[in-house]
C-alpha positions in Angstrom: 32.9 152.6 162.1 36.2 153.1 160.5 36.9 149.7 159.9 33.3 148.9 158.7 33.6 151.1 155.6 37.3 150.3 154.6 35.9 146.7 154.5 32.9 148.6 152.5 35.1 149.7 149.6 37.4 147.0 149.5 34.1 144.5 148.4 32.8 147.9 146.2 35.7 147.7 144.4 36.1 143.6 143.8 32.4 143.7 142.3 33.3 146.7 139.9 36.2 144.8 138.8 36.2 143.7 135.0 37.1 140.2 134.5 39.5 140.1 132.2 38.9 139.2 128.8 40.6 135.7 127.5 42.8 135.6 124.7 41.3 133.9 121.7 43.1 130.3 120.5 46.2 130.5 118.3 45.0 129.2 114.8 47.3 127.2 113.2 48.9 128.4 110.1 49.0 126.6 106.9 51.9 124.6 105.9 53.1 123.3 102.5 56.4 121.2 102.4 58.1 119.4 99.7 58.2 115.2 100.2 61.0 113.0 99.1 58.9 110.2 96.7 60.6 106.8 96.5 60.3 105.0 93.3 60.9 101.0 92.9 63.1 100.4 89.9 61.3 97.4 89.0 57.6 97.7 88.3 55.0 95.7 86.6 52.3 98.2 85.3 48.7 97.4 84.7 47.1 100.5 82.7 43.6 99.8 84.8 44.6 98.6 87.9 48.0 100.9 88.6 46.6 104.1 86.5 43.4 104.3 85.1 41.1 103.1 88.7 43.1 104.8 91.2 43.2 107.9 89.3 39.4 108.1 89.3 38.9 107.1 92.3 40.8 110.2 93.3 39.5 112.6 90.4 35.3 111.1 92.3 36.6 112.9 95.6 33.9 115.4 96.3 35.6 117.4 98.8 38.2 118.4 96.1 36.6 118.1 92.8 33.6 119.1 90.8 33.9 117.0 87.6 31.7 114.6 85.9 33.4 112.9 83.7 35.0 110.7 86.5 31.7 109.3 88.1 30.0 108.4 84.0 33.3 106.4 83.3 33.0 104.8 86.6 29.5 103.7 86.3 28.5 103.6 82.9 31.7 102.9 80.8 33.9 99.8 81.2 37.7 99.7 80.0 38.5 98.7 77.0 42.5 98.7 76.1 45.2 101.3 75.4 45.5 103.0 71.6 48.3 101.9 70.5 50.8 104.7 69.1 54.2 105.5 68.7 53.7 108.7 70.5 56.4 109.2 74.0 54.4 112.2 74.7 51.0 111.0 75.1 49.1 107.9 76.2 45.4 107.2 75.1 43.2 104.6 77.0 39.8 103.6 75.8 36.7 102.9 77.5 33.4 101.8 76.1 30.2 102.4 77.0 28.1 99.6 79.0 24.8 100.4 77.2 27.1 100.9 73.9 27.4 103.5 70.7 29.9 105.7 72.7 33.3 105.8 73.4 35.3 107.6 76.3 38.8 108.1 77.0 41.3 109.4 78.9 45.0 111.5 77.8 47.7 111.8 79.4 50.2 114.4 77.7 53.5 115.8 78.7 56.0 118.0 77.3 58.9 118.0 76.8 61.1 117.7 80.1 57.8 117.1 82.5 58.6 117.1 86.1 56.3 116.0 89.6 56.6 117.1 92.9 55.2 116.2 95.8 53.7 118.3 98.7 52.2 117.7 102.4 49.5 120.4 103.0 49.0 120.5 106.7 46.5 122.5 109.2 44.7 123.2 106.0 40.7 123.6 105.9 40.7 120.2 104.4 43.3 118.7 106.9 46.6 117.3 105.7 46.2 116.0 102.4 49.3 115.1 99.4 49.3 117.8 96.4 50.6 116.3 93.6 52.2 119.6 90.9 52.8 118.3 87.4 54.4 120.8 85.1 54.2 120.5 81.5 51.4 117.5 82.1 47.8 117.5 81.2 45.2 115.3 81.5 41.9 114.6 79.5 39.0 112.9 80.3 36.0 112.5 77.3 32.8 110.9 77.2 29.9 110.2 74.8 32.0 110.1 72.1 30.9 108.9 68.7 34.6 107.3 67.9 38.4 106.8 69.5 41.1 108.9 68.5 43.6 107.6 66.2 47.3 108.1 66.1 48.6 108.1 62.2 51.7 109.7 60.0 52.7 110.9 63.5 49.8 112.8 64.7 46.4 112.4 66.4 43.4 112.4 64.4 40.0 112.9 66.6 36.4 111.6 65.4 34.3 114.9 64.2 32.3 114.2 67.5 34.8 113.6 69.7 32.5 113.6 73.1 32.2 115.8 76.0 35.6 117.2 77.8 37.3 117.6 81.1 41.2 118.8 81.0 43.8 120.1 83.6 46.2 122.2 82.9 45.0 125.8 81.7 41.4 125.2 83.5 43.3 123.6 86.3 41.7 125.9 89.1 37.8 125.2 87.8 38.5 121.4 88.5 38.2 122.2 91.9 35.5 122.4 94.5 34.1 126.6 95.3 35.3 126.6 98.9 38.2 124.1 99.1 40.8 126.8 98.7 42.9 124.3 96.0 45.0 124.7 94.3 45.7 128.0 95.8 46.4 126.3 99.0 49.7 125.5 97.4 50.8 129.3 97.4 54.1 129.7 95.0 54.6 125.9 94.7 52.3 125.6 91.1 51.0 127.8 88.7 48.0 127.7 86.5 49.6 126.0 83.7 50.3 122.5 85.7 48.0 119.7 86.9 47.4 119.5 90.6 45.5 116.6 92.0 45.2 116.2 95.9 44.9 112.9 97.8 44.8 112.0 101.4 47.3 109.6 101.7 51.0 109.6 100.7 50.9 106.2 99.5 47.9 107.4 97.0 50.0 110.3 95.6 52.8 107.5 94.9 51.1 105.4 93.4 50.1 107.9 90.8 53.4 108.9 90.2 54.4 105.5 89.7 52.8 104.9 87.1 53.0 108.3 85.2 56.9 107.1 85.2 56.4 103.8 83.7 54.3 106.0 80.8 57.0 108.6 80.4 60.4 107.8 82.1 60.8 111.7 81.0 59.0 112.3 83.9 61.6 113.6 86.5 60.8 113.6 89.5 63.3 115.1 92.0 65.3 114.6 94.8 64.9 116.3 98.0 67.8 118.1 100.0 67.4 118.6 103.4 
């Protein structure tokens, strides 16, 4: 009888055991690291080809951006040739419209000392994607305008309707996607003054750079020291 209700207890007390509760998965924090970026020393640039069609391929990513301006000069618009101006700040390159009566364009201005860095954004939302920071660089893209800017007695002179505008820069963060978490992915590495574009490939972010050097040997674009 004892024995009978020792056995009793010991199976009361395994089915009123809890089973313990399993610890939930380690997330994986978000990392941003600063990339070395090689640069050839000979190059020959193309403004469309090297510039002007890989940079809005990347500016028609929709998981990044929300602009328009990208997609009309895609489909509607067809390059036409670079302003030419004796400006080392800023580069002008002209597009005209397939059905024609407008212009578009797209800027590319820099200050002073402008300088690019390169990022690898890993176990982000978005994946690992490149994160371009330009400081003292803006971009502009314009459509449906009714004429081309000119560049005369050392300043630019813009048509009274000058089109409909997309910039970086100061409205750098409405560029982006609601939800994507750029730029502020980037933490202390930018602030809302520079241009941040994202790509998904290294060799995409290069590319860019490439050819924003070829515009503006300015452009520094530093060494990293491990």
């Amino acid at each position: 009888m004892r024995l009978w209700f020792i056995v009793f207890l010991l199976l009361a007390g395994c089915a009123t055991q809890k089973p313990q509760k399993q610890a939930p998965p380690i997330s994986k924090v978000t990392t941003v690291t600063p990339i070395e970026i090689g640069l050839p020393t000979q190059y020959a640039f193309s403004p469309y080809a090297d510039y002007l069609s890989p940079l809005l391929s990347n500016l028609n990513q929709e998981p990044f951006y929300h602009l328009s301006n990208p997609q009309l000069l895609v489909n509607y618009y067809r390059y036409s040739d670079e302003i030419s101006a004796n400006d080392p700040q800023k580069t002008v390159y002209a597009f005209t419209s397939k059905a024609g009566g407008e212009w578009g364009y797209i800027t590319t201005s820099v200050g002073r000392s402008p300088i690019a860095n390169g990022f690898v954004i890993e176990h982000s939302p978005l994946g690992t994607v490149y994160a371009l920071v330009l400081k003292q660089t803006k971009l502009c893209l314009s459509t449906q305008a009714k004429g081309l800017p000119v560049f005369t007695h050392g300043r630019w002179l813009f048509n009274e309707s000058p089109g409909f505008f997309e910039c970086t820069g100061l409205t750098n963060k409405s560029i982006y996607k609601v939800g994507s978490g750029l730029p502020g992915l980037l933490g202390p590495y930018f602030d809302d003054k520079d241009t941040v574009l994202v790509f998904r490939s290294r060799g995409q972010l290069q590319q860019i750079i490439l050819a924003l050097k070829y515009q503006f040997p300015q452009l520094l674009v530093p060494a990293i020291n491990r």
